[in-house]
PATI-571579 format. One record per atom (N, C-alpha, C, O, CB): residue number from 1; residue in one letter; chain; x, y, z. Coordinates in Angstrom, 3 decimals. Glycine has a CB too. Example, Ala and Ser with C-alpha at 12.3 -4.5 7.8 and 13.67 -1.06 7.14 Angstrom:
<rs>
[r 1,A,A,[13.190,-5.690,7.800]]
[r 1,A,A,[12.300,-4.500,7.800]]
[r 1,A,A,[13.200,-3.300,7.800]]
[r 1,A,A,[14.236,-3.319,8.465]]
[r 1,A,A,[11.308,-4.473,9.046]]
[r 2,S,A,[12.850,-2.250,7.080]]
[r 2,S,A,[13.670,-1.060,7.140]]
[r 2,S,A,[12.900,0.030,7.870]]
[r 2,S,A,[13.409,1.138,8.039]]
[r 2,S,A,[14.084,-0.598,5.725]]
</rs>
This chain:
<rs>
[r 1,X,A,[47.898,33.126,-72.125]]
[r 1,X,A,[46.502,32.721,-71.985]]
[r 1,X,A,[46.245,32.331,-70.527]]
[r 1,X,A,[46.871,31.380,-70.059]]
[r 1,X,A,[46.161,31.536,-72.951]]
[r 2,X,A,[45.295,33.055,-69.722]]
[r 2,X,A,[44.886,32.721,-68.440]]
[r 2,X,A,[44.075,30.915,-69.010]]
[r 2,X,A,[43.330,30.536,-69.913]]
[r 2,X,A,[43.632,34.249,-67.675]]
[r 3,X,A,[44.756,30.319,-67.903]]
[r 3,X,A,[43.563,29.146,-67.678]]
[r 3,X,A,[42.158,29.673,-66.869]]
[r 3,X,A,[42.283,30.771,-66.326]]
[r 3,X,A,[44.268,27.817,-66.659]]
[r 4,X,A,[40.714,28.945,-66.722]]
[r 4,X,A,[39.948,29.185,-66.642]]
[r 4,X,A,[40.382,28.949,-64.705]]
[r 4,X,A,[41.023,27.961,-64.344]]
[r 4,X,A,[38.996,28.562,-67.689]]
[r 5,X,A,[40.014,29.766,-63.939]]
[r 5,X,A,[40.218,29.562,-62.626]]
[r 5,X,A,[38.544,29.028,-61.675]]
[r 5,X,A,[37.402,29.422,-61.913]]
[r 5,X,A,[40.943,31.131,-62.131]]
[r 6,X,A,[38.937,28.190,-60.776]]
[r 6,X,A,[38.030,27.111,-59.834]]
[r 6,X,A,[37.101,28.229,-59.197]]
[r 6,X,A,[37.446,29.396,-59.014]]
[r 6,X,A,[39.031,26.068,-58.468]]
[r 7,X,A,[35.873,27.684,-58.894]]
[r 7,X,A,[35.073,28.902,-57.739]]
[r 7,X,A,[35.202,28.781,-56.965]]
[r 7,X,A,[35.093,27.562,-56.833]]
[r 7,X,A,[33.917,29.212,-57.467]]
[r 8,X,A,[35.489,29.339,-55.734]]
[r 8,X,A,[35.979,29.246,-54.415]]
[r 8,X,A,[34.407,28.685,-54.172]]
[r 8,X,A,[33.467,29.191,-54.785]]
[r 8,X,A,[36.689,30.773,-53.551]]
[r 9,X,A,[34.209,27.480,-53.120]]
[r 9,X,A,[32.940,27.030,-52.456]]
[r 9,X,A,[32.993,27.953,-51.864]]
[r 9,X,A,[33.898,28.781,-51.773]]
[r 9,X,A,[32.702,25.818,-51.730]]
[r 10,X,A,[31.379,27.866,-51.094]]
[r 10,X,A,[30.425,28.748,-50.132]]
[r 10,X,A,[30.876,27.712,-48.974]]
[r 10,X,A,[30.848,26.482,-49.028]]
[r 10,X,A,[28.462,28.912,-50.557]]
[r 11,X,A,[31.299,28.545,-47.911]]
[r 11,X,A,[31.948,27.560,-46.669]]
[r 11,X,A,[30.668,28.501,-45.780]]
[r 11,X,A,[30.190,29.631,-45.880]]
[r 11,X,A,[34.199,27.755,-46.066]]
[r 12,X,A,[30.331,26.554,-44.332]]
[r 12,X,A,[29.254,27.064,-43.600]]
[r 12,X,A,[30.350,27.776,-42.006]]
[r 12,X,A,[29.775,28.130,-40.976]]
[r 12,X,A,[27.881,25.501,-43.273]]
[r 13,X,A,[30.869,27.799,-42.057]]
[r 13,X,A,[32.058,28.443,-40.935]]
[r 13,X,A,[33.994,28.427,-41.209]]
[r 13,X,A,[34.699,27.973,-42.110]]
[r 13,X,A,[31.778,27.361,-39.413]]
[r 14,X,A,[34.200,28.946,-40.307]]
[r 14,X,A,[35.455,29.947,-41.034]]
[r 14,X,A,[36.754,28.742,-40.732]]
[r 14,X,A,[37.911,28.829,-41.143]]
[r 14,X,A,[35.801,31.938,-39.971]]
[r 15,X,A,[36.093,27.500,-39.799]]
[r 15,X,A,[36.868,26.461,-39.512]]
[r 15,X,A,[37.090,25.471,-40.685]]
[r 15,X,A,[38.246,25.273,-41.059]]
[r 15,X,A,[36.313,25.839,-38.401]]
[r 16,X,A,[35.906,24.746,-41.375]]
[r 16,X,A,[35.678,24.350,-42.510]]
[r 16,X,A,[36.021,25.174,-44.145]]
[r 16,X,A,[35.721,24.629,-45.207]]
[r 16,X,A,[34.440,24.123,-42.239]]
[r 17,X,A,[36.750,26.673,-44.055]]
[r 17,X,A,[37.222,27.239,-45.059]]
[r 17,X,A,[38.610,26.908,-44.580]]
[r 17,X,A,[39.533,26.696,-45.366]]
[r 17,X,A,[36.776,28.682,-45.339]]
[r 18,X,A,[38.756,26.862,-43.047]]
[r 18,X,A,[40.642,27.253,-42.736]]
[r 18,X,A,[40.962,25.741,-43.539]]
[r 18,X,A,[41.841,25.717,-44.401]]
[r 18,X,A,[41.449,27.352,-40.390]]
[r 19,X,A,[40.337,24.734,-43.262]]
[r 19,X,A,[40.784,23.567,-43.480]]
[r 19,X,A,[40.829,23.001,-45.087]]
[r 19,X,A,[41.549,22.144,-45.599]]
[r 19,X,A,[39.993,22.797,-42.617]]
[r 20,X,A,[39.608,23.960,-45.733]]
[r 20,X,A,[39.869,23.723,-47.437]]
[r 20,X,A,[40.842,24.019,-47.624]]
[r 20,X,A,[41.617,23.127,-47.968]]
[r 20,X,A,[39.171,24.366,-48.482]]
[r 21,X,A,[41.315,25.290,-47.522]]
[r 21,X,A,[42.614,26.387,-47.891]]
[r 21,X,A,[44.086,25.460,-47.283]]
[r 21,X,A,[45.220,25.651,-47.724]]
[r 21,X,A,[42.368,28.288,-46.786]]
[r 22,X,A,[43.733,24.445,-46.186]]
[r 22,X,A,[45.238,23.900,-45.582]]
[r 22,X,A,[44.803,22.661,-47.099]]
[r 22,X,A,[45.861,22.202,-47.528]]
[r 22,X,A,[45.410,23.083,-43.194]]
[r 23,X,A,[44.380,22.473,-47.368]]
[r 23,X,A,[44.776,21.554,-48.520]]
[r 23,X,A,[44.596,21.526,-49.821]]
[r 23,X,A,[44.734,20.544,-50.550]]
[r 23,X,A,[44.420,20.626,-48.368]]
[r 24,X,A,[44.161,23.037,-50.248]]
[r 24,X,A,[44.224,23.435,-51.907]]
[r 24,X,A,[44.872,24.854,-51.998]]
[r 24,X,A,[44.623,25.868,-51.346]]
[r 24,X,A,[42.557,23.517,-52.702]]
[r 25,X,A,[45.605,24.673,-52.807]]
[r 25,X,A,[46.419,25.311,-53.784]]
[r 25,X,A,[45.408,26.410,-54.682]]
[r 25,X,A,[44.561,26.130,-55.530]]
[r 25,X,A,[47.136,24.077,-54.750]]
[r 26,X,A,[45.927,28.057,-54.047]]
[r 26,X,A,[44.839,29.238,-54.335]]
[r 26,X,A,[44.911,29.461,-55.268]]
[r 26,X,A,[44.069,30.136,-55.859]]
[r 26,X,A,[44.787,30.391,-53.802]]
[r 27,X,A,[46.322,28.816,-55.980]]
[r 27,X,A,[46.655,29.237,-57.232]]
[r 27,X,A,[45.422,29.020,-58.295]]
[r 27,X,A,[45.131,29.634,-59.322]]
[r 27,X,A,[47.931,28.488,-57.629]]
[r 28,X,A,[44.949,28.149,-57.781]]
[r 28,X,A,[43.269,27.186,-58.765]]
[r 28,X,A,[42.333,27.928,-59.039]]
[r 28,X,A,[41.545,27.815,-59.978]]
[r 28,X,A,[42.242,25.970,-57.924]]
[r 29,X,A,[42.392,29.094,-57.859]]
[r 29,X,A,[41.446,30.007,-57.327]]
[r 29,X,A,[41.439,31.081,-57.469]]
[r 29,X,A,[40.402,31.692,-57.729]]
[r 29,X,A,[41.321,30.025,-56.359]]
[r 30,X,A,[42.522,31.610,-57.352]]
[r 30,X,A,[42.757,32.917,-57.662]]
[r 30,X,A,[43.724,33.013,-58.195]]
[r 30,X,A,[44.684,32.254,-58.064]]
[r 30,X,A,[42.756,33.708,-56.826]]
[r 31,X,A,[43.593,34.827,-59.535]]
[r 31,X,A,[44.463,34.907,-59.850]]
[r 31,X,A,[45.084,36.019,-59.590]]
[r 31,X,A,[44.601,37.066,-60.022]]
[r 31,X,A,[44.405,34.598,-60.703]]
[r 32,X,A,[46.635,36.040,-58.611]]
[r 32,X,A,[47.306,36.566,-58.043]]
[r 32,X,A,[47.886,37.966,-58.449]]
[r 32,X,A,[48.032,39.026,-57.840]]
[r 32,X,A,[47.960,35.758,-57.870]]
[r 33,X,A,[48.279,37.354,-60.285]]
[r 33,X,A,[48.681,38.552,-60.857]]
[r 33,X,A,[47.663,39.913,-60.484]]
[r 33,X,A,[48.218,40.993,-60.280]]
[r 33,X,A,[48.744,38.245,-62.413]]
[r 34,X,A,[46.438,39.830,-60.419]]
[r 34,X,A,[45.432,41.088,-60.601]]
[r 34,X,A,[44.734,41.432,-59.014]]
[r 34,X,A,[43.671,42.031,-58.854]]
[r 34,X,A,[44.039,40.612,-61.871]]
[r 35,X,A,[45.813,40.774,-57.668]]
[r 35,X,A,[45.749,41.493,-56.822]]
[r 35,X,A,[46.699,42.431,-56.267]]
[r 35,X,A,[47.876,42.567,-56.600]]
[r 35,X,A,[45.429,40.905,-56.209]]
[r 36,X,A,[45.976,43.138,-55.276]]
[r 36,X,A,[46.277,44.291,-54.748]]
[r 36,X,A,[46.596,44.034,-53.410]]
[r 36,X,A,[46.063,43.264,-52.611]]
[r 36,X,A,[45.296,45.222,-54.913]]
[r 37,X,A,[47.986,45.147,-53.227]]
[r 37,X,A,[47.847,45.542,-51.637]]
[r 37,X,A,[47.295,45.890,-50.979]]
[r 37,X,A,[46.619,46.735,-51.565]]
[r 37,X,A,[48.237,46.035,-51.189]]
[r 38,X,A,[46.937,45.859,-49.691]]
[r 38,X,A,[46.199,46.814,-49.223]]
[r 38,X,A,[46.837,46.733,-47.779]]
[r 38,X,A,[47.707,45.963,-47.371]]
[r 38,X,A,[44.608,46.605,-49.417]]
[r 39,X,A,[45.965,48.038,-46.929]]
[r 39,X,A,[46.561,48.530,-45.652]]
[r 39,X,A,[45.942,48.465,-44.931]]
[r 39,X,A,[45.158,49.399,-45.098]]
[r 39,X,A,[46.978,49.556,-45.472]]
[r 40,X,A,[45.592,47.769,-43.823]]
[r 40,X,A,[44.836,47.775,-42.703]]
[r 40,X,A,[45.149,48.142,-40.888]]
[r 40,X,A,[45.326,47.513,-39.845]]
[r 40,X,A,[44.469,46.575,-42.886]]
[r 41,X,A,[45.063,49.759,-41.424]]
[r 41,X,A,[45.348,50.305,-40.273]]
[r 41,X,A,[45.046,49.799,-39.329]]
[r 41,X,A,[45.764,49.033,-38.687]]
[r 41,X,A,[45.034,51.249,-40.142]]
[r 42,X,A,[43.746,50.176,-39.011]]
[r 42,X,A,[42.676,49.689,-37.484]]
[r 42,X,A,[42.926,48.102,-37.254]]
[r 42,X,A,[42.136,47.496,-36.530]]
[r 42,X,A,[40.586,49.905,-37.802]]
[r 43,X,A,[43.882,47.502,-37.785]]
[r 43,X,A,[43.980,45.904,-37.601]]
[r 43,X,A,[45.123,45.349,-36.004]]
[r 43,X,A,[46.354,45.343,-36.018]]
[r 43,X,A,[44.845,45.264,-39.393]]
[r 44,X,A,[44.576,45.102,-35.267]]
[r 44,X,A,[45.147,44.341,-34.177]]
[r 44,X,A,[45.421,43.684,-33.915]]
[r 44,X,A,[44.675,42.705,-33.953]]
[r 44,X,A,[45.022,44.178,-33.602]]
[r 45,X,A,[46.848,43.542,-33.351]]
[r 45,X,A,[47.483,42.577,-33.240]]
[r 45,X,A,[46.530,41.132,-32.739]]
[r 45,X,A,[45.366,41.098,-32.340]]
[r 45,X,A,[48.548,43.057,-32.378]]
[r 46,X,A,[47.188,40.377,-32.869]]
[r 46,X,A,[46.262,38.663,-31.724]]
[r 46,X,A,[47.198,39.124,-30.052]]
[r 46,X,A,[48.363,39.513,-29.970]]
[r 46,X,A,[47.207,35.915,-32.663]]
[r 47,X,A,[46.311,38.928,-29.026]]
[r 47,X,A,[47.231,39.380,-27.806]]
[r 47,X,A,[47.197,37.729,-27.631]]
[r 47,X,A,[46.609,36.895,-28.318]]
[r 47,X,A,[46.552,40.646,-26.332]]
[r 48,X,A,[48.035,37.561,-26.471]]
[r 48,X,A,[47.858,36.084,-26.144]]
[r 48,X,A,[48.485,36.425,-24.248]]
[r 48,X,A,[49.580,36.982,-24.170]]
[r 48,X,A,[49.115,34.746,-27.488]]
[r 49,X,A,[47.917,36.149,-23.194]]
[r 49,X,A,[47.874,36.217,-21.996]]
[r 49,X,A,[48.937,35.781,-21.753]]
[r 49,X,A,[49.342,34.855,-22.456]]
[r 49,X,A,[46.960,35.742,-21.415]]
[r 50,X,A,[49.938,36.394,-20.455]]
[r 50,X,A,[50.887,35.383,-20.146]]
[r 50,X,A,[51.571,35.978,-19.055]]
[r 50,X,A,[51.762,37.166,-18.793]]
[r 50,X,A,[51.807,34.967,-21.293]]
[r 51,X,A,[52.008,34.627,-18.290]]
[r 51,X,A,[52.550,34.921,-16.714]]
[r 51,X,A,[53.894,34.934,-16.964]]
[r 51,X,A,[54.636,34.354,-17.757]]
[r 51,X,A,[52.186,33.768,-15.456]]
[r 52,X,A,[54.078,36.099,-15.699]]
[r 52,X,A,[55.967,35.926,-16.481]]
[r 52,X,A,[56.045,36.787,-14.779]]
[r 52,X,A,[55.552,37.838,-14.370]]
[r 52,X,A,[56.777,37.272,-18.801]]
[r 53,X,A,[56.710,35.975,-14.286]]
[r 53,X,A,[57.544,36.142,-12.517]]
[r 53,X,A,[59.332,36.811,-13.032]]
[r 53,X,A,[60.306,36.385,-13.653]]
[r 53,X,A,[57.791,33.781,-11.385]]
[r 54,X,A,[58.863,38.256,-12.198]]
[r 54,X,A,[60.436,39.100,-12.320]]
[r 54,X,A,[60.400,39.191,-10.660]]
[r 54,X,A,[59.753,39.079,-9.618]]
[r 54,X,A,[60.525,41.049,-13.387]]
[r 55,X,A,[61.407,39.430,-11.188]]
[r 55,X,A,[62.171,40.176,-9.176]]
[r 55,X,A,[61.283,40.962,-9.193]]
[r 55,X,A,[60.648,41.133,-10.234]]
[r 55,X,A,[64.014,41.208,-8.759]]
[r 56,X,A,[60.970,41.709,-7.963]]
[r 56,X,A,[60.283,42.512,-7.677]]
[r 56,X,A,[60.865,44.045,-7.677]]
[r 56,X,A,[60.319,45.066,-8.095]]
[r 56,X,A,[59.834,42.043,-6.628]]
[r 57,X,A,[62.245,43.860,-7.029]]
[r 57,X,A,[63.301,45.024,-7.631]]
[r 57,X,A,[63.128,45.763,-9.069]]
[r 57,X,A,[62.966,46.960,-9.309]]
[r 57,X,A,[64.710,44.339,-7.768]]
[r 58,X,A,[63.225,44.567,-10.007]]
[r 58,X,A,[63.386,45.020,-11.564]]
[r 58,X,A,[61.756,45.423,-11.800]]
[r 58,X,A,[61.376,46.252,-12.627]]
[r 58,X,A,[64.054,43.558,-12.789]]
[r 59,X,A,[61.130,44.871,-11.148]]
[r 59,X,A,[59.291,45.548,-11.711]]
[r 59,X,A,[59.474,46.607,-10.845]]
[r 59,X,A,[59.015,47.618,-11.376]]
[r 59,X,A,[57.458,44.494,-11.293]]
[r 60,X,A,[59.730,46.736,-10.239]]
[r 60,X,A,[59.973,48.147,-9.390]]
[r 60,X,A,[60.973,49.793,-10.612]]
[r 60,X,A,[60.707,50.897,-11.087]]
[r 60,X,A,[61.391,47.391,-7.657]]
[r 61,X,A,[61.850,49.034,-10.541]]
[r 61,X,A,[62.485,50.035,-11.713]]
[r 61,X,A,[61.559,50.121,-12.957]]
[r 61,X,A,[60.971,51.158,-13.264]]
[r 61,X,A,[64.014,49.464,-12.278]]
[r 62,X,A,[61.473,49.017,-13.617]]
[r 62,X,A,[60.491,49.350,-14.802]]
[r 62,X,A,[59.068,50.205,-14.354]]
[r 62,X,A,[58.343,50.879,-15.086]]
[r 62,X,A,[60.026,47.839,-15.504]]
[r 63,X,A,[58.965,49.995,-13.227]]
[r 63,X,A,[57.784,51.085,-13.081]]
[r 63,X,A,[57.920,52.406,-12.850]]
[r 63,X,A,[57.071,53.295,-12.907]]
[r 63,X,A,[57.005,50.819,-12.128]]
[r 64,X,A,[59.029,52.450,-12.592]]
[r 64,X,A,[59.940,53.605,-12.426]]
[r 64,X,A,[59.645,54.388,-13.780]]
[r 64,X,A,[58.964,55.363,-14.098]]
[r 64,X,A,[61.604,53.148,-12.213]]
[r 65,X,A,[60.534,53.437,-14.459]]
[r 65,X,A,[60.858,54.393,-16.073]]
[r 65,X,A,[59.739,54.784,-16.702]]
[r 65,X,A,[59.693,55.805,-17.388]]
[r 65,X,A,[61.629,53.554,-17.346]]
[r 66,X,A,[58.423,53.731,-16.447]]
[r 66,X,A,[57.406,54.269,-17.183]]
[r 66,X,A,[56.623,55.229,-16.548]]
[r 66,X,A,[55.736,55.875,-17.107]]
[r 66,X,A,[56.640,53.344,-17.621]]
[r 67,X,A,[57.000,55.336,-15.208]]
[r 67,X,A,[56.049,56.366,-14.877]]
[r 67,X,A,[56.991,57.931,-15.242]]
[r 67,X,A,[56.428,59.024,-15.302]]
[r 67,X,A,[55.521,56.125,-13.058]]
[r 68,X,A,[57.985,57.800,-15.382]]
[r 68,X,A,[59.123,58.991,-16.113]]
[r 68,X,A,[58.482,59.205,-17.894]]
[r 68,X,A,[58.478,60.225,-18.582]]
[r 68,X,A,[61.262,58.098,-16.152]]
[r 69,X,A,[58.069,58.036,-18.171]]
[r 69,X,A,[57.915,58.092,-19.919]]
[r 69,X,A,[56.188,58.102,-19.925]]
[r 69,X,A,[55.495,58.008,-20.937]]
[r 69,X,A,[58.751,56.359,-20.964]]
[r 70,X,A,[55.760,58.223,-18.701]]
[r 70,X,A,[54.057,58.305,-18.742]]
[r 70,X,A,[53.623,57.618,-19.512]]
[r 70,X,A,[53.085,58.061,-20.526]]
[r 70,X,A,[53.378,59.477,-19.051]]
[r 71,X,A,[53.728,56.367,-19.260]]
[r 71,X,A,[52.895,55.034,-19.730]]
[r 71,X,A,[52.894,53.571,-19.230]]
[r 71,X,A,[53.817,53.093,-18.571]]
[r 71,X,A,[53.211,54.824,-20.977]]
[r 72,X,A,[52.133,53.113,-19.483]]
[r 72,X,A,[51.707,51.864,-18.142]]
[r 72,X,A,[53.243,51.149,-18.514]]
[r 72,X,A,[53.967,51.316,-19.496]]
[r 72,X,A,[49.806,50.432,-18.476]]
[r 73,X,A,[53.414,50.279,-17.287]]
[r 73,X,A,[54.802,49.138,-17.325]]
[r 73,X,A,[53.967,48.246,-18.442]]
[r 73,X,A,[54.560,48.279,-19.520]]
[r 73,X,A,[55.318,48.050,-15.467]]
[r 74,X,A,[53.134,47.704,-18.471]]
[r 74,X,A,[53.047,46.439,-19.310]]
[r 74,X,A,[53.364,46.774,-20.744]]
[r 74,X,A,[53.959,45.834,-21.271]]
[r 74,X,A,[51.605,45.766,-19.227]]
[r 75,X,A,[53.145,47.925,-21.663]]
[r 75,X,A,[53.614,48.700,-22.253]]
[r 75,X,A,[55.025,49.187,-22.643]]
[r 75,X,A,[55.351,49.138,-23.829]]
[r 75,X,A,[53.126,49.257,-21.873]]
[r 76,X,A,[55.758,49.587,-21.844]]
[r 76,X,A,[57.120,50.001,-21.596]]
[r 76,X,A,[58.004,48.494,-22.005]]
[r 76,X,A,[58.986,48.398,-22.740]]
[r 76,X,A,[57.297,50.599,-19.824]]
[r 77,X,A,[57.338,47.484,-21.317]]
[r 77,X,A,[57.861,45.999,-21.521]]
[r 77,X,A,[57.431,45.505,-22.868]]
[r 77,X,A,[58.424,45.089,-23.465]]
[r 77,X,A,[57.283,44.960,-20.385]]
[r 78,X,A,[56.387,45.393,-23.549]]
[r 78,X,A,[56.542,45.531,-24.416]]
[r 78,X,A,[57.324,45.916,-25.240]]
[r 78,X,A,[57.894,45.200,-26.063]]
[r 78,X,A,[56.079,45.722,-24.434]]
[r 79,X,A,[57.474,47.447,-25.072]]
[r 79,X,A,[58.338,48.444,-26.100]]
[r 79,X,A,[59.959,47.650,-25.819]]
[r 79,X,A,[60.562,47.774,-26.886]]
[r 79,X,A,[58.264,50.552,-25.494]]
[r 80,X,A,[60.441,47.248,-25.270]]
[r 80,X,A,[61.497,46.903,-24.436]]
[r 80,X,A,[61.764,45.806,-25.499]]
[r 80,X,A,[62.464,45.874,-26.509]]
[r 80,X,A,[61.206,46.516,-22.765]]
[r 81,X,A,[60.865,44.552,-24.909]]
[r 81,X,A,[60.944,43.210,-25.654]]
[r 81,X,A,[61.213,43.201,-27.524]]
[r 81,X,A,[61.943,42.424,-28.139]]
[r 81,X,A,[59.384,42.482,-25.277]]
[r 82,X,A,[60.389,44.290,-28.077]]
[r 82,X,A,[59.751,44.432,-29.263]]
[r 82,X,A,[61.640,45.232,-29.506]]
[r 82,X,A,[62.092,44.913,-30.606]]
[r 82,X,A,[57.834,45.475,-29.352]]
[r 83,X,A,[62.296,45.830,-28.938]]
[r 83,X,A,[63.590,46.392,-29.709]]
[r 83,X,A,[64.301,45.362,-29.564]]
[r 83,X,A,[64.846,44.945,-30.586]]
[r 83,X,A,[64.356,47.696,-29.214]]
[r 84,X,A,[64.519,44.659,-28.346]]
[r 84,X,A,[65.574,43.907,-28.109]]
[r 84,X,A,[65.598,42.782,-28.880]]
[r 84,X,A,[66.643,42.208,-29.187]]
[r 84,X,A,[65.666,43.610,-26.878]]
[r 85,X,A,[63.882,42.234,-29.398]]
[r 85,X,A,[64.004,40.837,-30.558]]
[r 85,X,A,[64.398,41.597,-31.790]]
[r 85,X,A,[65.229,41.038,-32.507]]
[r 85,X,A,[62.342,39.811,-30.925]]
[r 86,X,A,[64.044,42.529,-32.087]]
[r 86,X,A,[64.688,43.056,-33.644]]
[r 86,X,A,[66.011,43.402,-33.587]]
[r 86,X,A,[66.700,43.283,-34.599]]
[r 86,X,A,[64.008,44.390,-34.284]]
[r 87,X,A,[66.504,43.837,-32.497]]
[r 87,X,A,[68.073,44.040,-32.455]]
[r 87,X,A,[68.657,42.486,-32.620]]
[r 87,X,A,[69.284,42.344,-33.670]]
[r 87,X,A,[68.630,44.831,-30.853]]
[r 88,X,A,[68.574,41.306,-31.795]]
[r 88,X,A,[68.702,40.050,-32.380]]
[r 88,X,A,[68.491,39.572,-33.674]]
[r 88,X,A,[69.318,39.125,-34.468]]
[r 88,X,A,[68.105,39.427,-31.823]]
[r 89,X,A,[67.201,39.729,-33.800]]
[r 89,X,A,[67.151,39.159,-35.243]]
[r 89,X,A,[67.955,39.722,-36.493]]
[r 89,X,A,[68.149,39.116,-37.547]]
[r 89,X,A,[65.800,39.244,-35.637]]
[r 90,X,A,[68.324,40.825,-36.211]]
[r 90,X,A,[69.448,41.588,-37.201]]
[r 90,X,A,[70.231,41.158,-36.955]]
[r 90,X,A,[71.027,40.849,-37.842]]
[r 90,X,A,[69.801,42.867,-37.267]]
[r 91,X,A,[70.554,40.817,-35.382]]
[r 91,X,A,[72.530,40.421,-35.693]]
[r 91,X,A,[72.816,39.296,-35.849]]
[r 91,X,A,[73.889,38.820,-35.477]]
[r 91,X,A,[73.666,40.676,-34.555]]
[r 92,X,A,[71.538,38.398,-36.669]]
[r 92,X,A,[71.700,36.901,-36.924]]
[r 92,X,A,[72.205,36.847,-38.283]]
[r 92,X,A,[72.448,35.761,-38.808]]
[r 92,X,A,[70.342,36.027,-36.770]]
</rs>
């Protein structure tokens, strides 16, 4: 037997919903069993800005390689960072 589930309030901004949700339990709210996955291609990452001082040598080579792999350095570093944390996090 489903219990009868809560109505989610009408929230006036998305700050005042983040903060209902940090202190009730969705379980009240929704019921989980009768959702779905879904896929959100076109969805982007959050970027977040950031200073980061290399030798000038090593930005020199990395600009190297990407201009060999035809694509910007900030990119290439990326791709770089993004193998080397998953290679870590596996060999934990």
């Amino acid at each position: 037997m489903n219990p009868m589930k809560k109505k989610v309030p009408k929230f006036k901004s998305e700050d005042e919903e983040r903060e209902f949700w940090a202190t009730h339990d969705s379980t009240g709210y929704v019921d989980w069993k009768k959702a779905k996955r879904v896929v959100l291609p076109n969805l982007k990452p959050s970027l977040k800005t950031i200073s980061l001082r290399l030798p000038e040598a090593m930005l020199e080579e990395l600009k190297l390689l990407a201009n060999k792999r035809d694509v910007p350095y900030q990119s290439l570093l990326k791709i770089f960072l993004s193998e080397k944390i998953r290679a870590e996090l596996k060999a934990q």
